[in-house]
N, C-alpha and C positions, 0 to 999 in steps of 0.2 A: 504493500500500500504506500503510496504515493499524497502527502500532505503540503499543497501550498498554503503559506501563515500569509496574515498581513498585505494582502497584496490588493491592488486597487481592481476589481475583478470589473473586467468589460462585457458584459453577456451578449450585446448586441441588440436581442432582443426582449430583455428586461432589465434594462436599465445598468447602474452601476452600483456596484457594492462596495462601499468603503470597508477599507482595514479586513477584507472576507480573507476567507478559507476554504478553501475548494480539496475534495479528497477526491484520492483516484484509486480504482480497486479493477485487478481484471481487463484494464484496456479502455473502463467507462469512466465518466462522473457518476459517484456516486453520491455525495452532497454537495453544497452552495451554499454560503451566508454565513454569517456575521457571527453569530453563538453556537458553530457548528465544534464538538469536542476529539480533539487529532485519539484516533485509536493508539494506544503502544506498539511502541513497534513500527510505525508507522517513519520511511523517510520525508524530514520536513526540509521543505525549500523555502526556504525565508525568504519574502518579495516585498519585505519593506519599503516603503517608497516605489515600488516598483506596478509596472501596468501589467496587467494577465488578458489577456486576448486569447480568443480561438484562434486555433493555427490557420494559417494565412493561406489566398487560396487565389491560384492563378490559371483561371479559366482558357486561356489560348494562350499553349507555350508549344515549344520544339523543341523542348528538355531531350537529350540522347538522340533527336536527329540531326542536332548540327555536330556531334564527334566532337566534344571539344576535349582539348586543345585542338584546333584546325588546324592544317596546313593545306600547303598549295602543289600540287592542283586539289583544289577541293576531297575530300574525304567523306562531305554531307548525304546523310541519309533520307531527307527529310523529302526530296522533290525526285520522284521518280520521273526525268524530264525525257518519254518516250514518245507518249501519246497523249492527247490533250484529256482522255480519260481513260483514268485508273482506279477504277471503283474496287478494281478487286485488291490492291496493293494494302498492307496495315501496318500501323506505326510499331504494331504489336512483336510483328519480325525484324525490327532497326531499336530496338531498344533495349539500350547496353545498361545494366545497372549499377556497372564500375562507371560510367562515365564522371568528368571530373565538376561539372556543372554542377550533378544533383547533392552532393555535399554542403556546397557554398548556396544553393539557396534555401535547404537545409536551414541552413545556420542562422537565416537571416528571418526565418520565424514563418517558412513556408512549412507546411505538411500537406498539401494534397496539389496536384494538377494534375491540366488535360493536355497534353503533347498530341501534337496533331499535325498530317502532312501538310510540307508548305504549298504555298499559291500560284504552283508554275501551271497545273494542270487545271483544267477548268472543272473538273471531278479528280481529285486528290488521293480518295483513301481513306479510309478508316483508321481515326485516332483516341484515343481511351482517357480514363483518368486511373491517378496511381496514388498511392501515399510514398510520402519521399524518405521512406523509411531504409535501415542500410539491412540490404538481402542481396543475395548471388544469384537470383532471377526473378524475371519480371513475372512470374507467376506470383511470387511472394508478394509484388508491389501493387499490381494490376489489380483494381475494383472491380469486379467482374459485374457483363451490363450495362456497361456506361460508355458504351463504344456511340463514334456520332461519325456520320458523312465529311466528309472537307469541302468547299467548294470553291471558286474565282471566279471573280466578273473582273473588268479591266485591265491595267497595264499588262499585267505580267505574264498572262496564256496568251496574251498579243504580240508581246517582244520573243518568248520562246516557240512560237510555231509560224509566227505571220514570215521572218526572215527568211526562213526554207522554200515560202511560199502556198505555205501548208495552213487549212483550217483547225483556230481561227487566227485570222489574219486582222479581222476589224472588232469590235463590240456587236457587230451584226452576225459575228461568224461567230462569236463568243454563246451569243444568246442561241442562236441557233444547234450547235453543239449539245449544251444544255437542254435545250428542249427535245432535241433530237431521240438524247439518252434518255430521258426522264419517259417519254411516250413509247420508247420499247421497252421499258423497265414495266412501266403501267400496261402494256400487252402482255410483257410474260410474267407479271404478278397475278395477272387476271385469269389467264391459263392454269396457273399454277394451282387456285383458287377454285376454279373450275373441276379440276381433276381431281380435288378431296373429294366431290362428291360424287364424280360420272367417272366411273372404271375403263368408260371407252376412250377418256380423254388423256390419248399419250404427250409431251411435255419433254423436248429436248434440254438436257441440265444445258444452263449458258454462265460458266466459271463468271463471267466480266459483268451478269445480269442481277447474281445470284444477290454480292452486296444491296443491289438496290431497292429490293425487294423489300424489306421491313420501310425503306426509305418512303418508295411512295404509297404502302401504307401508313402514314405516317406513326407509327412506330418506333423509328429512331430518325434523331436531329440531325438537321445539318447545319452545317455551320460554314457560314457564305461570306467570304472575303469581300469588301468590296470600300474603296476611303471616297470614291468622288460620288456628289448629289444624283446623277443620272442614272450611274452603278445601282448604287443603293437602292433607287426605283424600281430598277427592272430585277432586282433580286427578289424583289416583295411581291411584282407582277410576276413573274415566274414560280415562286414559292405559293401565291395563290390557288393559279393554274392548275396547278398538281397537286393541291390540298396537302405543301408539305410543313411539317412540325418545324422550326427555324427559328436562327439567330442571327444578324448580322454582325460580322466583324469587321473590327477597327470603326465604321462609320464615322471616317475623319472628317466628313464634310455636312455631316450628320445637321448640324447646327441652322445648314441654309434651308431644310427644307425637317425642320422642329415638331410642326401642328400633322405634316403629313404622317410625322415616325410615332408622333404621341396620335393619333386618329387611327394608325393600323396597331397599337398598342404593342410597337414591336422590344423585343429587346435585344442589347448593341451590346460588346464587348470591344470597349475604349480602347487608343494605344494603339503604338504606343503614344505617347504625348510630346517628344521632343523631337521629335523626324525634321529633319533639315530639306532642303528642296531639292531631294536626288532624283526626283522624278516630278513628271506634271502632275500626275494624283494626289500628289500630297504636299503641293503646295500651299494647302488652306488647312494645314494641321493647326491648332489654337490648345493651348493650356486651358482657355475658359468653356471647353464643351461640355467636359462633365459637369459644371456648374450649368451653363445653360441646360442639360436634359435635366437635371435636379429641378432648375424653378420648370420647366415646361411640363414634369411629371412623366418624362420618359425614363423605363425601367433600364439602367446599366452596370456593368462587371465594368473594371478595369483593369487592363494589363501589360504586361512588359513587352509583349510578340515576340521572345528570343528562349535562350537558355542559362547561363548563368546572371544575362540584362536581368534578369527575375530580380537578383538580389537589389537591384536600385530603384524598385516600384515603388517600395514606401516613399522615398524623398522625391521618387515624381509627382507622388499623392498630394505631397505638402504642397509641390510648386500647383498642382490643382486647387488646394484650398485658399492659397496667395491670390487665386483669379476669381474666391467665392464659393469655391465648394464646400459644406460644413462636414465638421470633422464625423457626427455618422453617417451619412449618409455615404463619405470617404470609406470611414472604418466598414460598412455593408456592404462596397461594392468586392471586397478582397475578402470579402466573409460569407455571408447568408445570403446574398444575393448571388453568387457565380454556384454554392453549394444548391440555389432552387436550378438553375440551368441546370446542371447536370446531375439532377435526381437525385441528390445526398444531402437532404435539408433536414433526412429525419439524423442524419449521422453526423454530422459536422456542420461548420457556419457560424454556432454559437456554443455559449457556453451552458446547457441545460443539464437537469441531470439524466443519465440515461444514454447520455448523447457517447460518441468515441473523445477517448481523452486524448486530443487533439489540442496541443495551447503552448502560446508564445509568451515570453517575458522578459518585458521590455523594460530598460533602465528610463525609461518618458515617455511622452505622447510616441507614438510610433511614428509619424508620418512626417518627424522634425529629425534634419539630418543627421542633428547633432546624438540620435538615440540610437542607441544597439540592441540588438536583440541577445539577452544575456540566457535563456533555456529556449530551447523545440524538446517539445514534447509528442511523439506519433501512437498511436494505439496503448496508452497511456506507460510506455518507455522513452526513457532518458536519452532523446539522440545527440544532444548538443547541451552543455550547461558549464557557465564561464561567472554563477553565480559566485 
């Protein structure tokens, strides 16, 4: 048994508990609050002065697909850059549990992401969520269940196939692709469906079809790249179409077109927030989006989009609240809010009892540079602690 003293406990969603005591038994919370009495026997972490947070949670990473340390030429697992769709491809076969990222963002008071292929292909692959817990396979780390679609609208299936010559080559070729797949997907879902119940109805298996099938049942999520206004659009008109379950990512551009994201009640996964103008897409990146979805009442996750960049999400958070973001609504988007995207709201996000003991502790407000993250704590073991 596992006893935090003293600490300034964050729950999230109930509020804050001064001077609390949080115990941990088994993996779970087992109490919360203030006159709770430490069992014997019990290791006590003393978090005097110190903030207690649920472990931190970064909804769109590439944790162990970009191989870090890199070299050159490239070593990246992350973008299978064959064909503009690779539905059948999973992050689940590229993901090394020695890599050197998932340590250091570890440390920094992460315990859960979703690693997901990157945005060269316009259907990507299937990417999971994990606990960043230290094991010698991804079986050990993997949430089983929580696997979601990839997808891409814009630059980037434009610059890796239009050079060749190859579809898609414009935003016309991009969406087209896309629909393309999704409408044979939704033929051999419907065959497939068909033949549970007619014995005469034979069904050629199609390896490349097979992903998509819970997909456009909607079923499982996808999760749709896209940072410019128009992108973003046709991701939603498209994700209509096909009546599929969905989240946009990055929506850097999110901001110009506000009333139409809060009207389809969509929800965005921020980020990241400092991108420089390396391309035309993300020229209109702004520190003050997530504030702006905040007052407009648009539902968003924030995130790093890299692998060890995970460790500097907090202090981008800050530079978000510098432009107006308030600090929960900050603290929900790295917590209970990316744990409701990816179906683990009953298990993580906050601190409840019952929940997995799952929690960071912080020497200050988390989201001010100047703070460290002094314990991680995964399935309520000790992975980091510089208490």
């Amino acid at each position: 048994m596992i006893a935090i003293v003293h600490g300034k406990l964050q729950t999230v969603t109930q509020g804050v508990v001064e001077d609390g005591t949080l115990l941990i038994n088994n993996g779970k919370i087992t109490a919360m609050g203030t006159d709770i009495p430490v069992p014997e026997g019990a290791e006590i972490l003393d978090a005097a002065g110190k903030w207690v947070t649920p472990g931190l949670i970064d909804a769109h990473s590439h944790l162990s697909g970009l191989n870090e340390p890199a070299w050159m030429p490239s070593t990246m697992d992350a973008n299978e850059i064959t064909d503009p769709v690779t539905a059948q491809v999973r992050m689940l076969d590229a993901f090394n549990p020695f890599d050197e990222a998932i340590p250091k963002v570890r440390n920094a008071g992460f315990t859960t992401c979703c690693t997901l292929p990157g945005s060269a292909n316009v259907i990507g692959g299937t990417g999971f969520s994990f606990k960043l817990k230290q094991a010698s396979t991804v079986q050990d780390m993997m949430i089983p269940g929580t696997e979601v679609m990839k997808m891409a609208l814009g630059e980037n299936p434009k610059r890796c196939y239009g050079p060749d010559k190859k579809m898609p080559m414009t935003r016309m070729g991009t969406g087209a692709v896309l629909r393309e797949t999704l409408f044979n997907a939704k033929v051999y879902s419907d065959k497939l469906k068909k033949a549970e119940t007619d014995p005469t109805v034979h069904v050629e298996p199609n390896f490349r079809l097979d992903p998509l099938v819970p997909v456009v049942r909607g079923e499982r999520r996808c999760r749709i790249h896209c940072h410019q206004a128009d992108d973003i659009v046709t991701a939603i008109r498209i994700a209509e179409e096909f009546h599929l379950k969905y989240a946009i990512e990055h929506c850097t551009e999110g901001y110009k077109i506000k009333e139409f994201l809060k009207e389809k009640d969509i929800t965005a996964v921020v980020g990241p927030l400092k991108m420089g103008p390396m391309k035309f897409e993300i020229w209109g990146c702004r520190q003050d989006t997530p504030a702006v979805f905040e007052k407009t009442g648009i539902n968003f996750c924030l995130t790093a989009d890299g692998a060890s960049d995970t460790v500097w999400l907090p202090s981008d958070i800050g530079i978000a609240m510098r432009y107006g973001l308030s600090f929960q609504t900050a603290l929900e988007a790295v917590t209970i809010r990316p744990a409701r995207l990816l179906g683990l709201e009953n298990r993580v996000g906050s601190l409840e009892v019952g929940k997995d003991a799952d929690i960071a502790i912080f020497d200050g407000m988390p989201f001010e540079n100047l703070t460290s993250c002094l314990a991680t704590i995964i399935d309520g073991k000790i992975e980091h602690c510089i208490l």
